[in-house]
C-alpha positions as CSV (number, residue, x, y, z in Angstrom):
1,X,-30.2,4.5,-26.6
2,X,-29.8,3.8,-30.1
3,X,-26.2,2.8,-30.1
4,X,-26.9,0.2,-27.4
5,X,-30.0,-1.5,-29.5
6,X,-27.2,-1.8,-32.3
7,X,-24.6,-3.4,-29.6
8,X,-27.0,-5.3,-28.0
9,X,-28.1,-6.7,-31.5
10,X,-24.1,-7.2,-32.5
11,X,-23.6,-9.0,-29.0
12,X,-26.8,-11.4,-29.3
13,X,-25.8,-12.7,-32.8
14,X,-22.2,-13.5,-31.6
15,X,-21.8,-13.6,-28.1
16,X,-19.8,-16.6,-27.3
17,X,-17.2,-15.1,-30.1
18,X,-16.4,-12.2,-28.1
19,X,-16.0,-14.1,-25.0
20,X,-14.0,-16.6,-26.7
21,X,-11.5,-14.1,-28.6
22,X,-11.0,-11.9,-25.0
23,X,-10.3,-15.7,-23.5
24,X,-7.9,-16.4,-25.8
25,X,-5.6,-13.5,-25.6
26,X,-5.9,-14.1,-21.8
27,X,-4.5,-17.6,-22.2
28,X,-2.0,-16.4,-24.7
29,X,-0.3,-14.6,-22.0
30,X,-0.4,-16.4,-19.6
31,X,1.0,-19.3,-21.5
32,X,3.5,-17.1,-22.6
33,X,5.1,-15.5,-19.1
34,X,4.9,-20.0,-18.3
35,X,7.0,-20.2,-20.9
36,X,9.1,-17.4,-19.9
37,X,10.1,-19.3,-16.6
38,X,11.4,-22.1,-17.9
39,X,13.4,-20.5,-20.4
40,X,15.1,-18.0,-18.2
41,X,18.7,-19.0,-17.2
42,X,19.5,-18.9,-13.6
43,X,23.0,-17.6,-13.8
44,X,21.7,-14.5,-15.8
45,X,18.6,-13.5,-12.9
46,X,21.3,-14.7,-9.9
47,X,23.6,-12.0,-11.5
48,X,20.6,-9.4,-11.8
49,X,19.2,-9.5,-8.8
50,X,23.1,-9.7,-7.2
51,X,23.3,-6.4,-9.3
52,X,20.0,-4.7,-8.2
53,X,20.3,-5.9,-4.4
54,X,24.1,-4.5,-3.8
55,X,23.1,-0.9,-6.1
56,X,23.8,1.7,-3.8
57,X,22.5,4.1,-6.2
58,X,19.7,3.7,-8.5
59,X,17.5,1.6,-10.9
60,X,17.6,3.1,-13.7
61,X,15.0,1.8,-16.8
62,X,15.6,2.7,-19.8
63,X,12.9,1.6,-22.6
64,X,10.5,3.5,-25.9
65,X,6.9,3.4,-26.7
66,X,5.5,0.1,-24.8
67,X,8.5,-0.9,-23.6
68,X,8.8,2.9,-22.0
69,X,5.2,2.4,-20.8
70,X,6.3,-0.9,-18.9
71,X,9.6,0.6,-17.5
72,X,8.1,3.4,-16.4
73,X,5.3,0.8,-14.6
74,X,8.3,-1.3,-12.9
75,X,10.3,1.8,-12.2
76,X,7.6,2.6,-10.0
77,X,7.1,-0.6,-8.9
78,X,10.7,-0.8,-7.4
79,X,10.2,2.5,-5.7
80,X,7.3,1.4,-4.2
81,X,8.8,-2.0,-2.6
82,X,12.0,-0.5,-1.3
83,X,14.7,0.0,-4.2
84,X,14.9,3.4,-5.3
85,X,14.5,3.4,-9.5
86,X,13.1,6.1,-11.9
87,X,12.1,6.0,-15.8
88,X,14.8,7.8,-18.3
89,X,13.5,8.4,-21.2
90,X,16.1,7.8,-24.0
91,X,15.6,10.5,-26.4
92,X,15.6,13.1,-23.1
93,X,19.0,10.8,-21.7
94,X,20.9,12.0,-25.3
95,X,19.8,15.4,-24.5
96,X,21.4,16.3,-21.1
97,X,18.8,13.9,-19.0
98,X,21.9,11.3,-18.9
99,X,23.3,13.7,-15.9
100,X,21.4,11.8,-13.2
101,X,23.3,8.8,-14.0
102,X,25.9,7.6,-11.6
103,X,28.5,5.0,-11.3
104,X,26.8,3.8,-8.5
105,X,23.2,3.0,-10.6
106,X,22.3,0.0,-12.8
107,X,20.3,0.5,-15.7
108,X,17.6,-1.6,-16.8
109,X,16.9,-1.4,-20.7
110,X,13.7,-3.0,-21.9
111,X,13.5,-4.0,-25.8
112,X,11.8,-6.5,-27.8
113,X,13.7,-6.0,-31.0
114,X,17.0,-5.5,-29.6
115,X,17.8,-3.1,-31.9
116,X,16.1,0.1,-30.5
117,X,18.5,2.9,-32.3
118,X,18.1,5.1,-29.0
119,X,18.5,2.4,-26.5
120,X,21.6,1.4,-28.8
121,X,22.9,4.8,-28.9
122,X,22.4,5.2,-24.7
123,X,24.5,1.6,-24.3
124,X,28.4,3.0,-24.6
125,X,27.7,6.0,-22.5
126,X,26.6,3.9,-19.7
127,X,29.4,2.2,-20.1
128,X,32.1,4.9,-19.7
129,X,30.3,5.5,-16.5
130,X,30.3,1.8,-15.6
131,X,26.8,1.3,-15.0
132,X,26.0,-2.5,-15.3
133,X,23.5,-2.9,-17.7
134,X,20.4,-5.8,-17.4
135,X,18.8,-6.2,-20.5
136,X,14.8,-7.5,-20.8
137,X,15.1,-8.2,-24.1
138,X,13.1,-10.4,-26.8
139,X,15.9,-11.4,-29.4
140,X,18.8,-12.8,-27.7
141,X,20.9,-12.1,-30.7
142,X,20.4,-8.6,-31.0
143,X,23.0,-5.5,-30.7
144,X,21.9,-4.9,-27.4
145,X,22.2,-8.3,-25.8
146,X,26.1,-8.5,-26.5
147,X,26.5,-5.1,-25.2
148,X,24.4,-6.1,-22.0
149,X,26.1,-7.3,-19.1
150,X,23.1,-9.7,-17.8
151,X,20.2,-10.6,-20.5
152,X,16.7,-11.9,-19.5
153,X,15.1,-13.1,-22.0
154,X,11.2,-12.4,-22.6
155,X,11.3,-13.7,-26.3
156,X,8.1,-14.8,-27.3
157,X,6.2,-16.7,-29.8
158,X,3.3,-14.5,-30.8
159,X,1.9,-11.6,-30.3
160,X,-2.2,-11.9,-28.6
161,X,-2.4,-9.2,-31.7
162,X,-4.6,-11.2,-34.6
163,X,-2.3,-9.3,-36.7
164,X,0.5,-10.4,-34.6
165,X,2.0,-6.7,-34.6
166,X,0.8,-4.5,-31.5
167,X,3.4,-5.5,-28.5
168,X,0.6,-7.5,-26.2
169,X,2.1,-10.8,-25.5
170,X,5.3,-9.3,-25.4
171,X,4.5,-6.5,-22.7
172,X,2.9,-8.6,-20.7
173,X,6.1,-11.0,-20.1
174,X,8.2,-7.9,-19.8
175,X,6.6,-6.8,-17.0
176,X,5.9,-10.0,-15.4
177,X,9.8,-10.0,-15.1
178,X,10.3,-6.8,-14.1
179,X,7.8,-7.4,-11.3
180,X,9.3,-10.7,-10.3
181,X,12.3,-9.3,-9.9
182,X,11.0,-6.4,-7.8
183,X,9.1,-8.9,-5.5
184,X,12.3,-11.1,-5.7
185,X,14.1,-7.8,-4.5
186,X,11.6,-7.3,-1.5
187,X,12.4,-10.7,-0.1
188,X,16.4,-10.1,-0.5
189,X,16.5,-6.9,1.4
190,X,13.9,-8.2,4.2
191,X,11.3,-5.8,3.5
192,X,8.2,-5.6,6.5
193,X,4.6,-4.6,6.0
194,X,6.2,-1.5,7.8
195,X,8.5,-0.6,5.4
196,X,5.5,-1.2,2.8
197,X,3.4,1.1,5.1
198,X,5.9,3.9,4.8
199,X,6.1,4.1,1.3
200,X,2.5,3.8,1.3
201,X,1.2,6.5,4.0
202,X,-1.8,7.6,1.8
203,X,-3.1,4.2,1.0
204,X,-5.1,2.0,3.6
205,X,-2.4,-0.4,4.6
206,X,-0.2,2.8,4.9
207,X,-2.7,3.8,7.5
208,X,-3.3,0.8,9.0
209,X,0.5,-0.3,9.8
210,X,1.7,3.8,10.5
211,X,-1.5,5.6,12.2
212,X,-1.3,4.9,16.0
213,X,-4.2,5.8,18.8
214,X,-2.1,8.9,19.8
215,X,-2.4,10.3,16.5
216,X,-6.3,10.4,16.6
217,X,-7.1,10.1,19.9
218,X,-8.5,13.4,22.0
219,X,-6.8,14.3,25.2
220,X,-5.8,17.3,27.3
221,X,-8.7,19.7,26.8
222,X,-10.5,17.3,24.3
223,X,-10.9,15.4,27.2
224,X,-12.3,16.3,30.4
225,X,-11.9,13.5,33.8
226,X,-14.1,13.5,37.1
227,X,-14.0,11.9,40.1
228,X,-16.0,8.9,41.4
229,X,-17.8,11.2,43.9
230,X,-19.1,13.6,41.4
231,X,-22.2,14.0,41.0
232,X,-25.1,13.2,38.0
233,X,-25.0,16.8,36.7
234,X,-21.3,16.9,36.6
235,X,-21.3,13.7,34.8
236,X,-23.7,15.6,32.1
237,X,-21.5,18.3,32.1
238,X,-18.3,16.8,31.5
239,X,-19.8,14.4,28.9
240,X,-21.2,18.0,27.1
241,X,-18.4,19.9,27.1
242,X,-16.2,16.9,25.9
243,X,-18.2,16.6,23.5
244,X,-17.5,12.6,23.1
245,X,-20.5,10.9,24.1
246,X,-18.5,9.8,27.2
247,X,-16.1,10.7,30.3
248,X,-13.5,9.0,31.9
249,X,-13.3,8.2,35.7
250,X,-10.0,9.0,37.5
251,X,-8.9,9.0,40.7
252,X,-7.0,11.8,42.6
253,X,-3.7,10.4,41.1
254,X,-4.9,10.5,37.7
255,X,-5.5,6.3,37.3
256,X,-8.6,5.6,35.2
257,X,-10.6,3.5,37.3
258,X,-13.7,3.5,35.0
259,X,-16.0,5.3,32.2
260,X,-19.2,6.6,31.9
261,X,-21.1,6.8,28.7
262,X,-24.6,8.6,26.9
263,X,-25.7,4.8,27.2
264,X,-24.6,4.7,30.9
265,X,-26.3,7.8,31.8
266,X,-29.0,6.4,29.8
267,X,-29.9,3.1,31.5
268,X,-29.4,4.9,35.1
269,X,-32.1,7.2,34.2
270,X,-34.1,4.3,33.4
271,X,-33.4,1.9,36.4
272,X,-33.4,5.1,39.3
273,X,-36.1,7.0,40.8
274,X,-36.1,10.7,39.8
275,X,-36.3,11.3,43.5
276,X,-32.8,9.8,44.2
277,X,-30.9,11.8,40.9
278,X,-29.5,14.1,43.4
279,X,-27.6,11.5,45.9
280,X,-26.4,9.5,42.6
281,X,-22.7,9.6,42.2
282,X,-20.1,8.8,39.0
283,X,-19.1,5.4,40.8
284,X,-22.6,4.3,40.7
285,X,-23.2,4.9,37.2
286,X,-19.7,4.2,35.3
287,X,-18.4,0.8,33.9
288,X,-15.6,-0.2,35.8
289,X,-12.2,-1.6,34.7
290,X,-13.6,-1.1,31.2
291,X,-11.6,-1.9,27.6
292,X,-8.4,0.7,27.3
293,X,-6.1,0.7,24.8
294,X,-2.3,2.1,24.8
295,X,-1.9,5.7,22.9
296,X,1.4,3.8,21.1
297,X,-0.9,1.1,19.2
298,X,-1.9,0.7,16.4
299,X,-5.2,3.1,15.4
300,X,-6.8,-0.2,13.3
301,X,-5.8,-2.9,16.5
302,X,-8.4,-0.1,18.0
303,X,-10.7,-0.7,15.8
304,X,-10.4,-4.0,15.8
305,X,-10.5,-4.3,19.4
306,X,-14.0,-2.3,19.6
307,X,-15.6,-3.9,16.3
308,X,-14.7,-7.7,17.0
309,X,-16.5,-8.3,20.3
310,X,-20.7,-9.4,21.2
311,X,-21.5,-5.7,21.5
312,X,-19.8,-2.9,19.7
313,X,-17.9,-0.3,22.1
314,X,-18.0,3.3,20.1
315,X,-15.8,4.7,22.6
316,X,-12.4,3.5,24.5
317,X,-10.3,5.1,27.4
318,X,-6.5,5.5,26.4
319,X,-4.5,4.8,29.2
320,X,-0.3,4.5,30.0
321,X,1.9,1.5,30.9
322,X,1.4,2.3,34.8
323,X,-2.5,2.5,33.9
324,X,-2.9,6.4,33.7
325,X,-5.7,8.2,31.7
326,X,-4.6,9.9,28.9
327,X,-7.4,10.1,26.7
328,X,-10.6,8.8,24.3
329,X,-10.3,7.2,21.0
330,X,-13.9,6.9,19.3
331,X,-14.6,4.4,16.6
332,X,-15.9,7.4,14.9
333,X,-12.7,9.1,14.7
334,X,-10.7,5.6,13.3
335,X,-13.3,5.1,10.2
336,X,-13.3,8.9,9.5
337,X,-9.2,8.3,9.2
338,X,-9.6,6.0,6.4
339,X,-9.1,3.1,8.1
């Protein structure tokens, strides 16, 4: 506890400095990627993202030390929103790596000098396999500008370093290009919350446009059916060997025509003379035409459809088109997805 007594000590003599310094670098950037918009030429990003919208191959960037760090972060980035792209690292590229480029790539190369011996030494052979090259580049009259066929320019002022050396202000309007141009991108090719989704199965928007009722839902087996006429003890063994907390009430076509739940068999218990169990019946104790839900839709419409309501449902009958029973879906099951 003895280091925090010395940092609380360092904190309450100069606590407004702190937040002031983290403030300022904050501001710095931001002022800098607002500067970055106006100064970048229209013709150049119309030509990029002509470039990176027709590739039919790859996005390939290209960059070393932060600039690597910040290619390798919009590489995935453009993977993730629907253009294929991967990181080559250029030392690995001059030792055999360059084999996964094709003609059909474009390469991204990310410098703030301009003069990056490796990225410079990459340039021709790209070229002899006429791959276009975009540069993101901070000096405009660098080596690699002129041999770039699009340049971008992320110049700026000063670095948020107080030393103005570590690459902060610059790495920060680097990648704000790189990720405009991959949202840019997204709009171009018409890219859906699906197409997100897909690329995204693990996440929780993955799961909530891709996972559907059928996936989670319990039928066959999982799900035992009566008929109207059965009786009070069949009701509590179907609901047992389920397993659900509920049945569902067919006819002798299969067409749901109602459910009966633990809070069903509950409140007829409490509203019926134990003398009249015997002559009770599954009509007499289900919920008719209750909430169903298609097996094709979406698993979190489900859970929307049993949360937002004046009383909670915990269970819901999955039926067909034509109104068949094919199933439960319990809220249960939806939250334990990941939903």
């Amino acid at each position: 506890m003895k280091h925090l007594d010395i940092i609380s000590e360092i904190y309450l003599a100069e606590p407004n400095n702190h937040f002031q310094q983290v403030t300022e670098v904050l501001k710095v950037g931001a002022e800098a990627i607002a500067q970055t918009a106006n100064k970048l030429q229209p013709q150049e990003v119309g030509l990029a993202i002509q470039l990176l919208s027709v590739c039919t191959g790859k996005v390939i960037l290209v960059g070393l030390g932060k600039s690597g760090l910040i290619a390798r972060k919009i590489a995935a980035t453009l993977t993730s929103t629907g253009t294929a792209a991967i990181y080559l690292h250029p030392a690995d590229a001059l030792h055999g790596d360059l084999g996964i480029v094709t003609a059909n790539d474009v390469a991204i190369l990310m410098s703030n000098s301009g003069e990056t011996e490796e990225l410079l030494e990459i340039a021709p052979y790209l070229k002899q396999r006429q791959v276009p090259i975009i540069a993101i580049i901070g000096n405009l009259h660098s080596t690699l500008a002129r041999n770039a066929d699009v340049v971008l320019d992320a110049s700026v002022d000063k670095e948020a370093c107080p030393l103005n050396l570590a690459p902060t202000t610059s790495t920060t309007v680097a990648l704000a290009i790189g990720d405009a141009i991959a949202m840019t991108l997204m709009q171009v090719k018409g890219l859906t919350p699906e197409d997100f989704a897909l690329n995204h199965p693990a996440g929780r928007l993955g799961k909530r446009l891709t996972l559907r009722v059928a996936d989670i839902m319990h039928s066959g087996s999982e799900n035992p059916t009566i008929l109207p006429t059965a009786t009070w003890l069949e009701v509590i063994t179907a609901i047992s060997q389920g397993g659900l907390g509920a049945v569902n009430v067919v006819d002798d076509w299969g067409y749901l025509i109602g459910i009966i739940t633990d809070g069903d068999l509950r409140r007829t218990f409490q509203k019926t003379d134990p003398t009249k169990f015997a002559g009770i019946s599954s009509d007499a104790m289900m919920t008719k035409n209750p909430i169903t839900i298609s097996p094709n839709c979406l698993a979190y419409d489900a859970l929307q459809l049993m949360e937002n309501r004046p009383s909670q449902i915990s269970v819901m009958p999955v039926v067909n088109e034509q109104g068949i029973c094919l199933g439960l879906i319990r809220l249960h099951d939806i939250v334990r997805s990941g939903l």
